[in-house]
C-alpha positions as CSV (number, residue, x, y, z in Angstrom):
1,X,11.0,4.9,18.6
2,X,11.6,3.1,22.0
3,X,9.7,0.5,22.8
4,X,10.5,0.3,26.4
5,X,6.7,-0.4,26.8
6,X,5.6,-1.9,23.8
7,X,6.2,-5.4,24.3
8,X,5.0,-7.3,27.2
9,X,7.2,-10.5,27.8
10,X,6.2,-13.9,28.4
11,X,8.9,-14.9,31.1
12,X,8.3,-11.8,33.0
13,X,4.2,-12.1,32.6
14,X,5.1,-15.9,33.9
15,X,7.1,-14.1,36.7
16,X,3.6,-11.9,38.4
17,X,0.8,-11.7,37.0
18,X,-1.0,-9.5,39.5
19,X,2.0,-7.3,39.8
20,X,2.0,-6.8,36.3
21,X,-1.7,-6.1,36.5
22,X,-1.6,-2.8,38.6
23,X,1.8,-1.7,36.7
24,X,0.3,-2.1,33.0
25,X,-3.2,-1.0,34.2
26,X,-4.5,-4.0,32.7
27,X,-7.3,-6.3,34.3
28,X,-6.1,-9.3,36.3
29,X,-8.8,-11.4,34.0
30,X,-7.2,-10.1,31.0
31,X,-3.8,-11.2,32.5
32,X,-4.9,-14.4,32.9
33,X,-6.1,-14.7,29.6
34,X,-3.0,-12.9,28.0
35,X,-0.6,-15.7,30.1
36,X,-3.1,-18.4,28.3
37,X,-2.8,-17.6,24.7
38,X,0.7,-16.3,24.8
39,X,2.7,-17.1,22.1
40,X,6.4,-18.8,22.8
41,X,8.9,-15.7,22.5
42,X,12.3,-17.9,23.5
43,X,15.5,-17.6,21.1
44,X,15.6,-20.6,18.5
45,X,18.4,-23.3,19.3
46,X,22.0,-22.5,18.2
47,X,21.0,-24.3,15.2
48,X,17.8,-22.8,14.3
49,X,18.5,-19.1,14.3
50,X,17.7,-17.6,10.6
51,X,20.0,-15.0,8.8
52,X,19.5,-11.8,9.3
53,X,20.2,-8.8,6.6
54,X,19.7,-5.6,8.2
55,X,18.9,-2.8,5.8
56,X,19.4,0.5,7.2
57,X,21.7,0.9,10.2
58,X,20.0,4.5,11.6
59,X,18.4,4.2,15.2
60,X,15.2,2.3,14.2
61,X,17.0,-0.2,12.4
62,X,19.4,-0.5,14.9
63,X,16.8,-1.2,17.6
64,X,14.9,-3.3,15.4
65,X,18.0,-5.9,14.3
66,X,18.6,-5.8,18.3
67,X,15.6,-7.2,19.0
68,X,15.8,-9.8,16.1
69,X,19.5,-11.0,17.5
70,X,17.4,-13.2,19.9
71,X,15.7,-15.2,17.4
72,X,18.7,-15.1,14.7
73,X,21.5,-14.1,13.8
74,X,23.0,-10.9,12.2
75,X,25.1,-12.2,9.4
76,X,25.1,-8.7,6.8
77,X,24.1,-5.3,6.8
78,X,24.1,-2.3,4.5
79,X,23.7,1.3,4.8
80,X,24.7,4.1,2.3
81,X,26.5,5.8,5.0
82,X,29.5,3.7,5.2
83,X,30.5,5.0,9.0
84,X,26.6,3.8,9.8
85,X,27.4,0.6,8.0
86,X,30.9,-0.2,9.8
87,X,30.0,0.7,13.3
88,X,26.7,-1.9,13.0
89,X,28.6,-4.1,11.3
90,X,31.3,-4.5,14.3
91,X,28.1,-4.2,16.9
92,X,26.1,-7.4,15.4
93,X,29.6,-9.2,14.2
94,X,27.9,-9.0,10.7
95,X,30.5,-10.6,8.2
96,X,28.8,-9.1,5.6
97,X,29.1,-5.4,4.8
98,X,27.1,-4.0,1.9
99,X,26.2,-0.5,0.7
100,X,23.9,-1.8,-2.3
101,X,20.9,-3.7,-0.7
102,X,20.2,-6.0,-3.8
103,X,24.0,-7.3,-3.5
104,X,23.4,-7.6,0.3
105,X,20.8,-9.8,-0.3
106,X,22.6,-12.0,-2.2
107,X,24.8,-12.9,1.3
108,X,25.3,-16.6,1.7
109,X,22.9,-17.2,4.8
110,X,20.3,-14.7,4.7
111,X,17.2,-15.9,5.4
112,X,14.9,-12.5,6.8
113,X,15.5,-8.8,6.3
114,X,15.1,-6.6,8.7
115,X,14.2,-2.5,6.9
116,X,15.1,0.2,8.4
117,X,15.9,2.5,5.6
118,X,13.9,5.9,5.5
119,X,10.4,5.6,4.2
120,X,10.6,6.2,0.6
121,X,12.7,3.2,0.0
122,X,10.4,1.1,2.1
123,X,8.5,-0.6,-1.0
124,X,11.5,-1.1,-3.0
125,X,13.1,-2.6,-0.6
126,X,10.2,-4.9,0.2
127,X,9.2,-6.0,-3.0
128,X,13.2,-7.0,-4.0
129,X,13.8,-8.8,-0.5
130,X,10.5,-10.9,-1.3
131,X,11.2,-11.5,-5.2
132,X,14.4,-12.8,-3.5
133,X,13.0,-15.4,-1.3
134,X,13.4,-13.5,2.0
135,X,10.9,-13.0,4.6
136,X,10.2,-8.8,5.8
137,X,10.3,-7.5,8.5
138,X,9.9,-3.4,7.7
139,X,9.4,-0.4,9.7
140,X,6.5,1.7,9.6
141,X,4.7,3.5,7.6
142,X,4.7,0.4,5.1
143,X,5.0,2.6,2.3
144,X,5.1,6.0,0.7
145,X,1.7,6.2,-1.0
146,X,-1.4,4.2,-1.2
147,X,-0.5,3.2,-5.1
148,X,2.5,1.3,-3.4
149,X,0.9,-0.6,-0.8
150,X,-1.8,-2.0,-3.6
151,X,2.0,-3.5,-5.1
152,X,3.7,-4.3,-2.0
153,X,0.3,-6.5,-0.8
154,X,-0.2,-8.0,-4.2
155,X,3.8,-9.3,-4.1
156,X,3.5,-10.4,-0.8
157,X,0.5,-12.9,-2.0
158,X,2.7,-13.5,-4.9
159,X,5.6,-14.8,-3.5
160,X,3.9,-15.9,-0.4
161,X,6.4,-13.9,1.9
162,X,6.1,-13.5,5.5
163,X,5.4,-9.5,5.9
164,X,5.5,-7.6,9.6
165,X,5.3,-4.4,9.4
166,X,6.7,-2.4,12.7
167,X,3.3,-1.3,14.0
168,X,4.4,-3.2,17.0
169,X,1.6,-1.3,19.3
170,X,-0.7,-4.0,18.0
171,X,1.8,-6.6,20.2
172,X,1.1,-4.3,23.1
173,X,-1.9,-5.6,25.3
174,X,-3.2,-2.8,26.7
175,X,-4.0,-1.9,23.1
176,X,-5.9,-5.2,21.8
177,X,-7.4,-4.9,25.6
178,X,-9.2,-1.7,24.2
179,X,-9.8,-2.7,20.9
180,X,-11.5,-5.7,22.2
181,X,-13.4,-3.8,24.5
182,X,-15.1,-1.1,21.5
183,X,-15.4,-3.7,19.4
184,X,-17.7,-5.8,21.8
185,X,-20.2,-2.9,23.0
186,X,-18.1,-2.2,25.5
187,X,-18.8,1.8,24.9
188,X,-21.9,1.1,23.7
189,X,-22.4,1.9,19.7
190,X,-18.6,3.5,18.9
191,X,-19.4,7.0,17.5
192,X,-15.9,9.1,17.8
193,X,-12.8,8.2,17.3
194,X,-9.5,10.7,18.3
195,X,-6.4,10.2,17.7
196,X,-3.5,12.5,19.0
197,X,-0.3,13.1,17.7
198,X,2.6,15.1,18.6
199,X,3.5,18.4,17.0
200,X,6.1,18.3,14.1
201,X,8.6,20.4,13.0
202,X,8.9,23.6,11.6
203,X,11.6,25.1,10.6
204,X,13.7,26.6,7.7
205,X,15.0,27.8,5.3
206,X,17.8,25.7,5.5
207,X,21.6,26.1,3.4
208,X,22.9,23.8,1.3
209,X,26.3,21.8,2.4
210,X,28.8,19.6,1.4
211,X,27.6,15.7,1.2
212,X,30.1,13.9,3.8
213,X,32.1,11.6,2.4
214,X,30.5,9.2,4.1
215,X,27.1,9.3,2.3
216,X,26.4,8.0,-1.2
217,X,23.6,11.2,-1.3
218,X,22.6,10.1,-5.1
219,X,22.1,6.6,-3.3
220,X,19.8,7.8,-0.4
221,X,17.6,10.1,-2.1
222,X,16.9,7.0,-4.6
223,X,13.5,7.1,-6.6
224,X,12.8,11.0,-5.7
225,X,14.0,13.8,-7.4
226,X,17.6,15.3,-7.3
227,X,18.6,17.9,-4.8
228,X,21.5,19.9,-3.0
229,X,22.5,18.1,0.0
230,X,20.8,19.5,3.3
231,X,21.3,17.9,6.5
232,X,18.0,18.2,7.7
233,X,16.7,16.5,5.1
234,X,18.9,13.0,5.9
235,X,18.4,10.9,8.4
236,X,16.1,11.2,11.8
237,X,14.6,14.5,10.3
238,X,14.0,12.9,6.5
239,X,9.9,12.4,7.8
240,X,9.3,16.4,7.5
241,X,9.6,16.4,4.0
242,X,7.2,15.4,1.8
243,X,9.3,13.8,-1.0
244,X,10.6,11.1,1.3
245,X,7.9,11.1,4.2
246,X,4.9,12.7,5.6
247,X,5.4,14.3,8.9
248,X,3.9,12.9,12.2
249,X,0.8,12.5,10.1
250,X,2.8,8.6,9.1
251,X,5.0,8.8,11.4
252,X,2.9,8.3,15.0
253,X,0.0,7.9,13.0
254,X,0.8,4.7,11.5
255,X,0.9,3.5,15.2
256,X,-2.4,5.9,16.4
257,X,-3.9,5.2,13.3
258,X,-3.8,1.3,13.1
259,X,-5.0,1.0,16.6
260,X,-7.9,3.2,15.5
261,X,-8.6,1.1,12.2
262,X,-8.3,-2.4,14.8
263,X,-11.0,-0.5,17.1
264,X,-13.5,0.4,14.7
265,X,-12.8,-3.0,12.8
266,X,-11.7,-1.0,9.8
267,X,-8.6,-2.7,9.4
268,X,-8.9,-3.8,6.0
269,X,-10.8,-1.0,4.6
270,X,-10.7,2.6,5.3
271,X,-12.7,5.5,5.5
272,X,-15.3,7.5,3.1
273,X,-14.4,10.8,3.5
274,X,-11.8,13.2,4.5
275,X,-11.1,16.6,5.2
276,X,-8.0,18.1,6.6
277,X,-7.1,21.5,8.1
278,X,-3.8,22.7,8.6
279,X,-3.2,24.6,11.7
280,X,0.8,26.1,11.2
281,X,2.2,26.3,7.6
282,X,5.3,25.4,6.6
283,X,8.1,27.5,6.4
284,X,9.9,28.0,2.5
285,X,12.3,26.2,1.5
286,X,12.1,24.6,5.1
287,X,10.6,21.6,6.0
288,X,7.3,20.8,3.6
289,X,5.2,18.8,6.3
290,X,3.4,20.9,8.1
291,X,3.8,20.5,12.1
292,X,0.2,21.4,13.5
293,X,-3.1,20.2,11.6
294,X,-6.2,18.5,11.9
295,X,-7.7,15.8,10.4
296,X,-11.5,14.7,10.1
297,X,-12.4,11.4,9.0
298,X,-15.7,9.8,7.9
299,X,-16.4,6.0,7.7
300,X,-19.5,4.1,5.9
301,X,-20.5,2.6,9.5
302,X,-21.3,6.7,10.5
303,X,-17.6,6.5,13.1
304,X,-16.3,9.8,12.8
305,X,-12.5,10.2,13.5
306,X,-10.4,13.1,14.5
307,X,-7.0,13.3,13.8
308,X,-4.9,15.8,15.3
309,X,-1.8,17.3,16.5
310,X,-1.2,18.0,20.1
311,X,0.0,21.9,20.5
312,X,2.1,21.1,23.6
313,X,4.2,17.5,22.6
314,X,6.7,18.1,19.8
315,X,8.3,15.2,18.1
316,X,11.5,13.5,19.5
317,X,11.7,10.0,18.0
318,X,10.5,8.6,21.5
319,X,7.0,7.9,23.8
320,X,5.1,10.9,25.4
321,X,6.3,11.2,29.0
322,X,3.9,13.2,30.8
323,X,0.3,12.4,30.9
324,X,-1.9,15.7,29.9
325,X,-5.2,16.2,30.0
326,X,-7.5,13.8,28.4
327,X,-8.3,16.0,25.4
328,X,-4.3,16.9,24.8
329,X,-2.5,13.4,25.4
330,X,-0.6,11.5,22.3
331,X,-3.1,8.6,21.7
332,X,-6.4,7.2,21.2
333,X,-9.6,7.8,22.6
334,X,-12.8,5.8,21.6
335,X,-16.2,7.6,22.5
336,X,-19.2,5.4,22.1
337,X,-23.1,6.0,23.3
338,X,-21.8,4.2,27.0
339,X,-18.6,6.1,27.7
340,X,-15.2,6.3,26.4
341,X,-11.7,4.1,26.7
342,X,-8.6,6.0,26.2
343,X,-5.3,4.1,25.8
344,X,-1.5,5.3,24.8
345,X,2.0,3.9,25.7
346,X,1.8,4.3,29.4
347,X,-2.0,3.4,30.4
348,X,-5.9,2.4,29.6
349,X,-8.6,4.4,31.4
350,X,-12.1,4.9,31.0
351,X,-14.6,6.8,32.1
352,X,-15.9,4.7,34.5
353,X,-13.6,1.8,35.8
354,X,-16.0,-1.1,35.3
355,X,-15.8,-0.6,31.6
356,X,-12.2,-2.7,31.7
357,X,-12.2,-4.2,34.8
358,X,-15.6,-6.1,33.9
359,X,-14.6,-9.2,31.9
360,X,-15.5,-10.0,28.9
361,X,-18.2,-12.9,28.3
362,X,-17.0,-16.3,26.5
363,X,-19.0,-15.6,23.8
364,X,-17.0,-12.0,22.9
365,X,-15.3,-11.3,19.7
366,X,-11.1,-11.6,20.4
367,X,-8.1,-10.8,18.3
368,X,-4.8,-12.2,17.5
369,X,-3.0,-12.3,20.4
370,X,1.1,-11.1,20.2
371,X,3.0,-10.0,23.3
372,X,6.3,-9.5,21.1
373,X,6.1,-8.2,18.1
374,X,9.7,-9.1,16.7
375,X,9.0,-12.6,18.5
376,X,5.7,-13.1,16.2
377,X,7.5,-12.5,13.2
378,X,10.3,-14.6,13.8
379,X,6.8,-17.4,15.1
380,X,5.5,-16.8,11.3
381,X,8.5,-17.2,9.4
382,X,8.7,-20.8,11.1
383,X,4.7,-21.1,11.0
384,X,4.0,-19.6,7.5
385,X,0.9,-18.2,9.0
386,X,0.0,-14.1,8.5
387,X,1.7,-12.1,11.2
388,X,-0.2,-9.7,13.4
389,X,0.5,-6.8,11.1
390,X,0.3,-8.6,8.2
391,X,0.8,-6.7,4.7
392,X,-2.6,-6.0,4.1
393,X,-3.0,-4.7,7.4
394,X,-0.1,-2.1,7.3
395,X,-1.1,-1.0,3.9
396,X,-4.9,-0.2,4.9
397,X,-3.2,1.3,8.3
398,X,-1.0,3.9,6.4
399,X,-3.4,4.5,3.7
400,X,-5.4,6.1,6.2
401,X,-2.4,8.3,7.2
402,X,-1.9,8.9,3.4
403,X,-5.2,10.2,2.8
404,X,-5.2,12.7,5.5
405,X,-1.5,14.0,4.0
406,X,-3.5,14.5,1.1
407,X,-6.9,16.3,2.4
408,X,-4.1,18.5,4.2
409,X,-2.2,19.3,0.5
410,X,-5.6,19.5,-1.4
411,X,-7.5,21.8,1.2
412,X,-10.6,20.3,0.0
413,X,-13.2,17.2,1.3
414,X,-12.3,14.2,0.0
415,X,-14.6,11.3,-1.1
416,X,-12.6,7.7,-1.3
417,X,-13.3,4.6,-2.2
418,X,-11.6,2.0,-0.7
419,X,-12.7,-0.9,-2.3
420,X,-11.5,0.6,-5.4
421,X,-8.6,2.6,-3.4
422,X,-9.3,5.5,-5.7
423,X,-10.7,9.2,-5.0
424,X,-14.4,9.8,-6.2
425,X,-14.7,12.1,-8.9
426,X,-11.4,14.2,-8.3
427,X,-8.6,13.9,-10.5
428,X,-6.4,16.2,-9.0
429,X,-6.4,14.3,-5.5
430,X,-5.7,11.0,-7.6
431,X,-2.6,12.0,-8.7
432,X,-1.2,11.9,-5.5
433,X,-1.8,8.0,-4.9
434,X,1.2,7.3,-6.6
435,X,4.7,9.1,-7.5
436,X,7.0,9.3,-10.3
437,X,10.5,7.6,-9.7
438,X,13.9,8.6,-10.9
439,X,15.3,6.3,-13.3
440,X,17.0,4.2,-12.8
441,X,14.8,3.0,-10.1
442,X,11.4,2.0,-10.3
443,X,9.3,-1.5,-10.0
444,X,11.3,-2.7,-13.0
445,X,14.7,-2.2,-11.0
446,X,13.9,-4.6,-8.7
């Protein structure tokens, strides 16, 4: 997705505050403070650049090893498309070219992967680049199902491996400004959460065709079972199937999600119960997500949270232009006993203006400050300290995705766990926490 909004820079904070201010819709206090606590964002020295392995050439990869080229250099990549993999290869001057990513990794000089690859070779991925001494940085959703994200966070301890995953709307401030804001009283006692994401897609049924001769299809489709190449199910349009994605539902909602876990300080735990709806059914032999639903969320602190598809934004791989009305715009809205704070890609507003503008007192909780999110990875594999959206983080984030994908298959209240991270008395809904893997690949394989 772009990100053309997403990351506030240092030099250009450093360059107008105010200005910034009134453009970003932020506070000028929580400017000030922002410019305070900033982390450092400049390249590394010639001679202090890491190598970089990028994994996945498609367009979030792409975007994502673009962004890394300022803190290190792009020394390999591999894609099983080979035209993917030559064309990025000549972009980043990449010496390496690889179409296997466990011989990529073994590329004199890389230091840091950077994963791109669709999600249902996210974990693999993970889990061999950090048995293999390399520091992650992976795109969201972390993982495939919850079962994974118990592995990928237990070999991330393990190996003590810097992990980022690409929620990078927790690097955005106007997003911490609202989650610090609900999680201080701001709203009074947080009650609702909503979260709004764009519509999917629907369509089908869709023909087989040749694979091009380009794609290693066995290759791509990887752990999950074998099928007839269709173009719609490769590349940008993998998410609307369930065997390698699950819709919008982990797609924006890892993003929607996260930020509502960080509000409700949920972050590392999840909710109590779920029940889903869907609103459109999918079309057979067509895409298996389904593009409208709704989503309703319990937690143990009594927060209930609604997530749902907007019936007028579709999904495009990019930010919501338009601003709708309040109840119909992609992102978050926090409704407390004192008012409510909504907050997406373009602004913050509240129902009464004093609820942001007023600052907060010394003695107010605050989170981890990033204003780069690429840039506080690259900080943390120098530090060694947890980055922002640090495995544990991403894993609770998507699980509550997951969970809804699952209320929505099931058709049925759910009642979950998460300490144990395991339904409550119904079998059927446990089997979807994990997934069977086609041999050869599998935890073993890497």
């Amino acid at each position: 997705m772009n990100t053309r909004n997403a990351v506030i820079n240092r030099r250009d904070l450093l360059k107008s505050g105010a200005a910034l201010a009134g453009a970003l819709c932020l506070p000028s206090w929580f400017v000030e403070e922002t410019l305070a606590h900033a982390a450092a964002d400049e390249p590394n020295s010639p001679n202090d650049k890491p190598g970089i392995l990028l994994v996945g050439c498609g367009g979030m990869g792409t975007g994502d090893a673009t962004a890394a080229s300022k803190f290190g250099n792009v020394v390999a990549v591999c894609d099983v498309d080979s035209r993917r993999m030559e064309e990025k290869a000549a972009q980043f001057k990449a010496e390496g070219k690889y179409t296997d990513f466990r011989k990529a990794m073994t590329h004199k000089g890389v230091d840091v992967v950077i994963n791109g690859t669709p999600d249902h070779w996210h974990t693999l991925v993970n889990i061999h680049a950090m048995r293999s001494g390399k520091d992650v940085y992976s795109e969201k959703p972390l993982t495939l199902t919850i079962d994974e994200g118990k592995r990928l966070v237990a070999v991330a301890r393990e190996t003590k491996r810097i992990l980022q995953t690409g929620s990078q709307q927790r690097s955005n401030a106007r997003f911490r400004l609202a989650c610090e804001l609900v999680r201080n009283g701001r709203i009074g006692k947080l009650e609702r959460i909503i979260t709004i994401l764009p519509t999917g897609l629907s369509g089908g049924p869709f023909a087989s065709k040749q694979v091009p001769a380009e794609l290693d299809w066995d290759f791509w489709q990887g752990q999950t079972p074998v099928v007839d190449y269709v173009p719609e199910r490769c590349h940008m349009t993998f998410r609307f199937w369930y065997e390698y994605s699950g819709g919008t539902i982990t797609d924006w909602g890892a993003h929607h999600n996260d930020i509502a876990q960080w509000g409700n300080g949920t972050e590392r735990t999840g909710p109590v119960t779920i029940e889903g709806k869907i609103l459109v059914e999918p079309i057979c032999h067509g895409y298996s997500t389904p593009s409208r639903y709704e989503v309703q969320y319990t937690y143990a602190n009594g927060v209930k949270h609604t997530c749902r598809t907007t019936p007028h934004e579709q999904f495009t791989g990019a930010p919501v232009g338009t601003l709708k009305p309040a109840d119909e715009r992609n992102g978050i809205r926090f409704e407390g006993t004192g008012g409510w704070i909504f907050v997406n890609r373009e602004k913050i507003e509240a129902s009464q203006p004093e609820l942001i503008s007023q600052e907060l007192p010394a003695s107010a909780e605050r989170l981890m400050v990033s204003n780069n999110h690429m840039g506080n990875f690259f900080d943390c594999v120098k530090s060694r300290q947890p980055a922002i959206c640090e495995p544990e983080i991403g894993h609770r984030s998507v699980s509550v995705c997951h969970l809804g994908a699952i209320a929505l298959r099931t058709g049925r209240k759910l009642n979950w766990d998460p300490a144990k991270q395991e339904f409550v008395g119904d079998a059927d809904a446990q089997t979807y926490v994990a997934r069977e893997m086609r041999k050869p690949w599998g935890y073993d394989a890497v």
